[in-house]
Phi, psi and omega in degrees: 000127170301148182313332198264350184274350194298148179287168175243193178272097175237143181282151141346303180295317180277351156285321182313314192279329170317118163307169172265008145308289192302319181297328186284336179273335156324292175340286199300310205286327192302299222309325183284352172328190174210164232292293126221207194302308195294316248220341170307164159259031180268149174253353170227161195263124189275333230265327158280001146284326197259040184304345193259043160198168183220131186222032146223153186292295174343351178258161165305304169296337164296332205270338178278343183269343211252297198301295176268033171251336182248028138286353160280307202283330190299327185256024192243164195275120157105043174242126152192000000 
C-alpha cells in the first residue's frame, strides 16, 4: 500500500462527521494495512515517526480505529 493511501488517525468526533460511504472506504484503507512491523519487508518502523497514520493492524492505533469506526457504522442506517 502506498504511503498516501495509509488511513490516517480520526477521533471519534472526525468520524461522527464522515458520511458512511467515507467510513466505509476508511474501513477497506485499515483492512489493507499489514500485518506488522516484524512480518513487514521494511527496514525502518514509519509507526514510530508517523503518529498522524496508521500501517500496521499490530498497533494500538489501528485497533482503537478499527474499534471505533465500526461502533459508529453499527449505528448507521442500511449498515448491519
Amino acid at each position: 500500500m502506498s504511503k498516501k493511501s495509509k488511513p490516517i488517525v480520526l477521533s471519534i468526533p472526525e468520524m461522527e462527521k464522515k458520511r458512511t460511504k467515507e467510513l466505509l472506504g476508511y474501513l477497506k484503507r485499515l483492512h489493507k494495512c499489514e500485518e506488522s512491523f516484524e512480518l513487514s519487508d521494511l527496514t525502518e518502523n514509519p509507526d514510530l515517526t508517523d503518529e498522524s497514520k496508521v500501517y500496521f493492524k499490530q498497533t494500538e492505533k489501528w485497533k482503537t480505529g478499527y474499534r471505533n469506526v465500526k461502533s459508529i457504522l453499527k449505528n448507521r442506517e442500511n449498515i448491519k
